[in-house]
C-alpha positions in Angstrom: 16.7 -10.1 -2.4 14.0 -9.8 -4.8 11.8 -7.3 -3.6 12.7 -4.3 -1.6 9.3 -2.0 0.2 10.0 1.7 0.9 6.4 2.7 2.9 5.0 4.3 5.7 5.7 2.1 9.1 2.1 2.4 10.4 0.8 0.0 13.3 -3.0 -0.7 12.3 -5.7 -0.5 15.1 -8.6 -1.7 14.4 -12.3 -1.0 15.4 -15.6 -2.0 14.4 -18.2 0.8 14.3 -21.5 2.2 13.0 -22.2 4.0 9.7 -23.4 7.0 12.4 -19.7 7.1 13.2 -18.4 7.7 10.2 -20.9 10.4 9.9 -20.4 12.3 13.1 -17.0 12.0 12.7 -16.9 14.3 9.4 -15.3 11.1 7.8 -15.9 9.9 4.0 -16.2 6.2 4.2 -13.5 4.3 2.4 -11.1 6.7 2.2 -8.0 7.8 4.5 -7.8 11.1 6.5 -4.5 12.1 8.1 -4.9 13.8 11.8 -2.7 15.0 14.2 -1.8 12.7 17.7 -4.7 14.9 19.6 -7.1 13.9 17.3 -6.7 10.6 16.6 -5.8 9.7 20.7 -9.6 11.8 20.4 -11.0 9.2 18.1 -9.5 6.3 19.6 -11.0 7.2 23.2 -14.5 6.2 22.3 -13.6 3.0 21.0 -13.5 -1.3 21.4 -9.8 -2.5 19.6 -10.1 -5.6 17.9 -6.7 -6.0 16.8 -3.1 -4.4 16.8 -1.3 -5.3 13.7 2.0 -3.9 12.3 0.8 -2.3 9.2 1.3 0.2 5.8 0.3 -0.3 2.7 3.5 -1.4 1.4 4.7 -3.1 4.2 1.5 -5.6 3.8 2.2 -6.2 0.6 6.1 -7.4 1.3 4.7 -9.7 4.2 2.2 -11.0 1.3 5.2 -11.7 -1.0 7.2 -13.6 1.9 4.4 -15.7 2.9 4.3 -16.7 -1.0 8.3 -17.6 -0.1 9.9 -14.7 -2.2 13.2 -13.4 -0.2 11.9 -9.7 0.8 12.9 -6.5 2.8 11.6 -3.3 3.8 12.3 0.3 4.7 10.3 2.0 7.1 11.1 5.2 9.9 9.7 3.8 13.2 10.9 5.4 16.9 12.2 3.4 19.9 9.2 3.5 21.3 6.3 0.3 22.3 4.7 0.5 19.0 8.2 0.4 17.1 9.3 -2.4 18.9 6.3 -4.4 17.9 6.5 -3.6 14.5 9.6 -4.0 13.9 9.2 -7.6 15.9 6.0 -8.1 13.5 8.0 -8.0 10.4 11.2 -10.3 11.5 8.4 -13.0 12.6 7.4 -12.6 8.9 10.7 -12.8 7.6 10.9 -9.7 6.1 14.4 -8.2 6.5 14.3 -4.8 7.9 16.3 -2.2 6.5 16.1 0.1 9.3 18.0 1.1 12.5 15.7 3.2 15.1 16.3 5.4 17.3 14.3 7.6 20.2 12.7 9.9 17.6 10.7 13.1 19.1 7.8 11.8 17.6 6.1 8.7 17.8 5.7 5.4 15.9 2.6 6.2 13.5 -0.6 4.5 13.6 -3.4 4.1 11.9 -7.2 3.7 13.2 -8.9 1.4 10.9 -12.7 1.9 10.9 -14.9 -0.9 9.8 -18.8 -0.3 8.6 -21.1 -3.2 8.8 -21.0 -3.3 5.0 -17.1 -4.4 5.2 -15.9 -1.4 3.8 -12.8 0.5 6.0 -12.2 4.0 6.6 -8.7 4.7 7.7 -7.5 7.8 10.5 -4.0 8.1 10.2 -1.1 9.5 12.7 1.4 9.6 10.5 4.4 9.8 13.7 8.0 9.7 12.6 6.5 7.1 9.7 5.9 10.7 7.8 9.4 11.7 8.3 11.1 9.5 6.4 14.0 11.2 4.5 16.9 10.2 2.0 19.7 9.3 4.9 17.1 6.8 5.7 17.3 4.9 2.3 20.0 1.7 2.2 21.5 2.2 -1.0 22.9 -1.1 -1.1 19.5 -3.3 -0.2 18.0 -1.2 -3.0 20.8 -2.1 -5.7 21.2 -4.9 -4.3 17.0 -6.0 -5.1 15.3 -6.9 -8.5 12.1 -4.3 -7.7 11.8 -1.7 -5.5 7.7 -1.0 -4.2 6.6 2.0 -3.5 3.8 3.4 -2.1 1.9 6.6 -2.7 0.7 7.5 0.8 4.8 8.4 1.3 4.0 12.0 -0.8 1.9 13.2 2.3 4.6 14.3 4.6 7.9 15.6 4.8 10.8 16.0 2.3 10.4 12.9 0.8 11.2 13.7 -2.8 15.1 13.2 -2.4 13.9 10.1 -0.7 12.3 9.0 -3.8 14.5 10.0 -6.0 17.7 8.3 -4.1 15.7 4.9 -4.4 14.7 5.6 -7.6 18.2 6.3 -9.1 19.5 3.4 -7.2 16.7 0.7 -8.6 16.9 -1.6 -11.3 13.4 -1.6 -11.5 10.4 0.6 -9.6 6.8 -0.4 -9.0 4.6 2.1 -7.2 0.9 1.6 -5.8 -1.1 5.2 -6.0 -2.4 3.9 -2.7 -6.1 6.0 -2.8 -8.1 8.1 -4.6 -7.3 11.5 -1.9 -3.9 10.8 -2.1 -4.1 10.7 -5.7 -5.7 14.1 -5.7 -3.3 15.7 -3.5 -0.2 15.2 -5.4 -1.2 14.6 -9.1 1.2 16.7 -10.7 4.3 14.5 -9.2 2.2 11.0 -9.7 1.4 12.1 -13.1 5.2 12.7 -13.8 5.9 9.4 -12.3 4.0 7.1 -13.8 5.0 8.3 -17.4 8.9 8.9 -16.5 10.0 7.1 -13.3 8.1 4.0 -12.9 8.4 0.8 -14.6 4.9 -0.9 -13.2 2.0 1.2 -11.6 -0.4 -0.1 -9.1 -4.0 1.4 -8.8 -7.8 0.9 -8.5 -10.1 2.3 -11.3 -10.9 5.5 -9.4 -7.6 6.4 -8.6 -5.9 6.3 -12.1 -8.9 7.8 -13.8 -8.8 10.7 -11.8 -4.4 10.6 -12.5 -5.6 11.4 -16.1 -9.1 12.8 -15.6 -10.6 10.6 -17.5 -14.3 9.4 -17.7 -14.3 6.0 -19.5 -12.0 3.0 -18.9 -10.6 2.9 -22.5 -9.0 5.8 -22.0 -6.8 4.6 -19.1 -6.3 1.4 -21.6 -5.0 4.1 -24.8 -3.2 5.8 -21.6 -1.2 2.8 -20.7 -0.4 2.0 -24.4 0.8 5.6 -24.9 3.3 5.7 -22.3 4.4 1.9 -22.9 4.3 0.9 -19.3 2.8 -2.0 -17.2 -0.1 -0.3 -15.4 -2.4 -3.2 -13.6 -5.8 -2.2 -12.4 -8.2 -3.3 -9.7 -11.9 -3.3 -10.8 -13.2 -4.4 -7.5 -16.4 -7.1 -9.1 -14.9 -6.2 -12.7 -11.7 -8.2 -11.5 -8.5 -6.3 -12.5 -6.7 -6.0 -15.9 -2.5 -5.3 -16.2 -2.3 -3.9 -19.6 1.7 -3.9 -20.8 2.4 -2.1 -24.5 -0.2 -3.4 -26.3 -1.0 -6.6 -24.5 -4.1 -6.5 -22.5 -4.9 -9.3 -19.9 -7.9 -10.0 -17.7 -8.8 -11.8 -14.5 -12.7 -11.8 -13.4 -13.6 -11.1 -9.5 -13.9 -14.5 -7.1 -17.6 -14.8 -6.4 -19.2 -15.8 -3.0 -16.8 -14.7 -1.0 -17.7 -14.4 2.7 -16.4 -10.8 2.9 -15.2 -9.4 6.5 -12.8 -6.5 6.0 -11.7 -5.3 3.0 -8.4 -3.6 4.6 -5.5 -5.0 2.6 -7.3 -6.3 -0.5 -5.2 -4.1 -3.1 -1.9 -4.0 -1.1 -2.4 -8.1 -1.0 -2.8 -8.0 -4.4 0.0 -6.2 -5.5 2.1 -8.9 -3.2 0.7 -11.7 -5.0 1.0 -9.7 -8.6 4.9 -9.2 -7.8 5.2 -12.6 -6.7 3.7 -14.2 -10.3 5.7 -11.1 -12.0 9.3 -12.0 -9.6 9.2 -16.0 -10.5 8.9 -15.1 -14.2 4.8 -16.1 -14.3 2.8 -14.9 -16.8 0.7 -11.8 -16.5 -2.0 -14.0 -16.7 -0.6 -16.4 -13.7 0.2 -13.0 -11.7 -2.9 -11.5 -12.1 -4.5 -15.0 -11.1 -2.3 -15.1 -7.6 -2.9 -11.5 -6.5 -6.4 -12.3 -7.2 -6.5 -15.3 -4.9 -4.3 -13.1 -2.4 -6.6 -10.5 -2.2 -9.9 -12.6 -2.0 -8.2 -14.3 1.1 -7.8 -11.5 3.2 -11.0 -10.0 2.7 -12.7 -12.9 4.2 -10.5 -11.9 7.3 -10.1 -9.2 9.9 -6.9 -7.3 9.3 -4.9 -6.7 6.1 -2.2 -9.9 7.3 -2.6 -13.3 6.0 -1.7 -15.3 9.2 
């Protein structure tokens, strides 16, 4: 197996709505607020579903990488409940080997209420479920050894005792990639993402907000001299800057596509990474990797939904 995803199992509903939503909802547009079942069963009352989709950011990556035809698998905590069985049915249609055996948890498969604004962008409600609760007796040893990366994703920190978790994967990897998933997230657990990225990871994953405010930092050369410092492979989204991957002291480019018919924009840097990993996997250039998660990611923002069908 060449790649190996350890992320929240999280089934996606989404909704269109109103920028007045957003608002009188206390929500901060393109960003991702966790909530309990109340709330988010609350949320979900008032609204039209569009689409039911087996989701998490790391999980939509991996189901990038196997459409590309890399051999993948994932990890994920989902219950025996409706919403497991689909998901777990969502990735074996995708050919993604599923590293997991559930059970009847007390708590529910999570799920996540995807909000889209007129202007494409998403805001995300989260209900974590048992997807929160992962924990390190839920980590196959084996399918991590036995795979040449193993992708993380940030949004894992925000629940639980996930640390041994990470650290079992971690000690068991022969290489680790991590995305820092969004700019909250980012701020809620900077200490421990700050200690990663310099000691534990081998490639890091982020847009320009998030790892400027890792390092609190105000211009973009400073994350550059930041990579080069800790001589690591940190690739960055720029959103209509395009995205650089900057590796030791080689810095490499790849400008934005440009009229695009943008739909959604759910999936564009987990899509990414997937196509990055992909180029990176086969032995491709960083300029050929950063090229396909490029392409990756323009395609499914011209979509509804963070899945390339």
């Amino acid at each position: 197996m060449k790649i190996l995803g350890i992320g929240n199992a999280i089934v996606d509903v989404i909704c269109k709505v109103e920028d007045k939503f957003i608002a009188q909802n206390n929500l901060i547009k393109s960003t991702m607020k966790l909530v309990d079942e109340v709330e988010f069963k609350k949320l979900l009352s008032t609204l039209k579903i569009e689409e039911t989709v087996s989701g998490g950011s790391v999980a939509n990556s991996i189901v990038g990488l196997s459409q590309l035809g890399s051999k993948v698998g994932f990890i994920g905590k989902i219950s025996d409940d409706d919403l497991g069985n689909k998901y777990e049915e969502g990735l074996k249609k995708e050919n993604v080997q599923f590293f997991y055996s559930k059970k009847k948890e007390s708590i529910p498969t999570g799920t996540c209420l995807i909000l889209i604004t007129p202007d494409t962008e998403r805001t995300m409600v989260t209900f974590l479920g048992t997807a929160g609760k992962i924990n390190e007796n839920d980590i196959d040893t084996n399918a991590v050894k036995n795979s040449k990366i193993l992708f993380l994703e940030g949004y894992l920190w925000d629940e639980g005792e996930l640390k041994k978790a990470f650290e079992k994967a971690i000690n068991n990897a022969n290489r680790v990639a991590m995305s820092l998933s969004d700019l909250f997230c980012v701020e809620r657990h900077k200490p421990h993402f700050l200690d990663l990225v310099k000691n534990k990871l081998d490639i890091t994953f982020a847009n320009e907000q998030e790892i400027m405010s890792l390092i609190d930092v105000k211009k973009f050369d400073e994350v550059i001299n930041f990579a080069k410092g800790i001589n690591k492979l940190i690739v960055v989204t720029r959103g209509d800057k395009g995205a650089v991957a900057i590796n030791k002291n080689e810095i490499v480019e790849c400008s934005a596509k440009n009229n695009l018919k943008i739909k959604d924009l759910t999936g564009a840097g987990d899509l990414f990474a997937g196509g990055f990993l992909h180029g990176l996997i086969n032995e491709k250039s960083t300029q050929e990797s950063l090229d396909i998660g490029t392409e990756m990611s323009s395609k499914v923002i011209q979509i509804i939904g963070a899945r390339l069908s």
